[in-house]
C-alpha positions as a Python dict, from the first residue, in 0.01 Angstrom:
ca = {
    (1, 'X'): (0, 0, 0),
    (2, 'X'): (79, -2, -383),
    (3, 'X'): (346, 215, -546),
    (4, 'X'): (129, 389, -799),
    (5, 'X'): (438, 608, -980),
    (6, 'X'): (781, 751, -965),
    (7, 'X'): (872, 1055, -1068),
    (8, 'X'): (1280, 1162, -1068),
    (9, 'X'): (1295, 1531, -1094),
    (10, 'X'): (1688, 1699, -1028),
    (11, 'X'): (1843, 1493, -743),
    (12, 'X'): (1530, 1415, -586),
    (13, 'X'): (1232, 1168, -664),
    (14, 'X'): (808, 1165, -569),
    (15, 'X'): (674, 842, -546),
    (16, 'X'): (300, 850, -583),
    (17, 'X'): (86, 550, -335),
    (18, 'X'): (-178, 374, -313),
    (19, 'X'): (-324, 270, 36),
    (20, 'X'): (-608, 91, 69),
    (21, 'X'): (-793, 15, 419),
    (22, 'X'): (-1166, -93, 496),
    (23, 'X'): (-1380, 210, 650),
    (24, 'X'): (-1612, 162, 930),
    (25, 'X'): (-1902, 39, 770),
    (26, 'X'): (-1713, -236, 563),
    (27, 'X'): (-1645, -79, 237),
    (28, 'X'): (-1294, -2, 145),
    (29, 'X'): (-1152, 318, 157),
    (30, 'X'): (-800, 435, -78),
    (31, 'X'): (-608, 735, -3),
    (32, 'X'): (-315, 824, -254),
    (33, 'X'): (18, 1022, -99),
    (34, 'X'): (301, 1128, -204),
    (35, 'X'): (689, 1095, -59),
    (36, 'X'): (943, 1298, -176),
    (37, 'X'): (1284, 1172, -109),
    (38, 'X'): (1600, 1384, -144),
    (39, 'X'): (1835, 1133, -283),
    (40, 'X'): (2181, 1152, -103),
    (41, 'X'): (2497, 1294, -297),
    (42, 'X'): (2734, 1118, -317),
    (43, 'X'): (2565, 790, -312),
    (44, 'X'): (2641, 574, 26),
    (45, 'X'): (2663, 299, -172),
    (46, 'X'): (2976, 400, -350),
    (47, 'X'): (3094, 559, -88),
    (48, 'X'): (3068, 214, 130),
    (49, 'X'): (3223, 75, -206),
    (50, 'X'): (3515, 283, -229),
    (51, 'X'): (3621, 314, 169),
    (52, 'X'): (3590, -73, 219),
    (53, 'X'): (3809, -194, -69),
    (54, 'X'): (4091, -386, -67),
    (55, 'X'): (4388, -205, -250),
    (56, 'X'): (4669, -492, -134),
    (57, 'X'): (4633, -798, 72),
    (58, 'X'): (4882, -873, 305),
    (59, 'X'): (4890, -1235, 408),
    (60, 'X'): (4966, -1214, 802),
    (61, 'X'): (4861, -1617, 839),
    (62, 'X'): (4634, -1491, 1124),
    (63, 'X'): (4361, -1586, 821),
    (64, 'X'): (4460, -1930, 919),
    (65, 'X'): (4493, -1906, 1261),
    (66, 'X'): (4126, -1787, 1297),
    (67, 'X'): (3979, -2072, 1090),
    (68, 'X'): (4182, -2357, 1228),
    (69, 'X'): (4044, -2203, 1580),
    (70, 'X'): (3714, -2207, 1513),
    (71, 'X'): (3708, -2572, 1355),
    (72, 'X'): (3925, -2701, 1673),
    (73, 'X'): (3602, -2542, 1867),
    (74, 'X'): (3367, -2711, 1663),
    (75, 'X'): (3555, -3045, 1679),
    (76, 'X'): (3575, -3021, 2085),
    (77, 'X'): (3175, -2928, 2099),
    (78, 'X'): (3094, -3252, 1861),
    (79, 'X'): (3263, -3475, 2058),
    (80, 'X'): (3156, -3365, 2391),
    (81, 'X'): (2786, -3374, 2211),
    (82, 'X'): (2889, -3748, 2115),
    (83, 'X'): (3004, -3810, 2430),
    (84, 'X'): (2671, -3708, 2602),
    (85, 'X'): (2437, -3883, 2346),
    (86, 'X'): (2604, -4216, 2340),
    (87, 'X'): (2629, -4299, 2753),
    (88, 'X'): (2976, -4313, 2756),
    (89, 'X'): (3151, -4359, 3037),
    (90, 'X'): (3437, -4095, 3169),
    (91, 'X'): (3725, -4277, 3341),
    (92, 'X'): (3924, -4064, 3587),
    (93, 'X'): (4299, -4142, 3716),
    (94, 'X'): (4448, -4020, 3938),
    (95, 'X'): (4851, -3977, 3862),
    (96, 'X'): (5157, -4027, 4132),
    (97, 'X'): (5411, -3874, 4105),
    (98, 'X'): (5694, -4088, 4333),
}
């Protein structure tokens, strides 16, 4: 399918294509369309833009907290993953308490 033109007439636009597919006995056939697409007011895109910004940024440190989290995780699955590959050996104790 090949995008043969574009038209933009008032708030909408008409894009003109081009498919192409093989007919029955081998040859190939084209058919040309057209789409006409009603282009959305306002745009979502600065909508999106405008609901999603940032006017102040409060510092909470739970930033922080989420980061150092997820690099303790990491840390814990690396050296369980070391501790697998290299045929360590876990030593258990037991504790009394007299």
């Amino acid at each position: 399918m090949n995008l043969i033109l574009t038209i933009s007439v008032d708030e909408s636009i008409i894009l003109i294509f081009n498919f192409v597919y093989p007919s029955q006995d081998g040859e190939s056939e084209s058919i040309i369309f057209c789409v006409h697409v009603q282009l959305l007011k306002p745009d979502p895109m600065v909508v999106a833009t405008k609901l999603l910004a940032r006017r102040t940024y409060k510092d909470t440190g739970k930033q922080f907290n989420v980061i150092a989290a997820s690099w303790i995780q990491f840390m814990i699955h690396d050296w369980i993953d070391h501790l697998e590959d290299t045929n360590q050996v876990l030593i258990l104790y037991l504790r009394i308490y007299l």
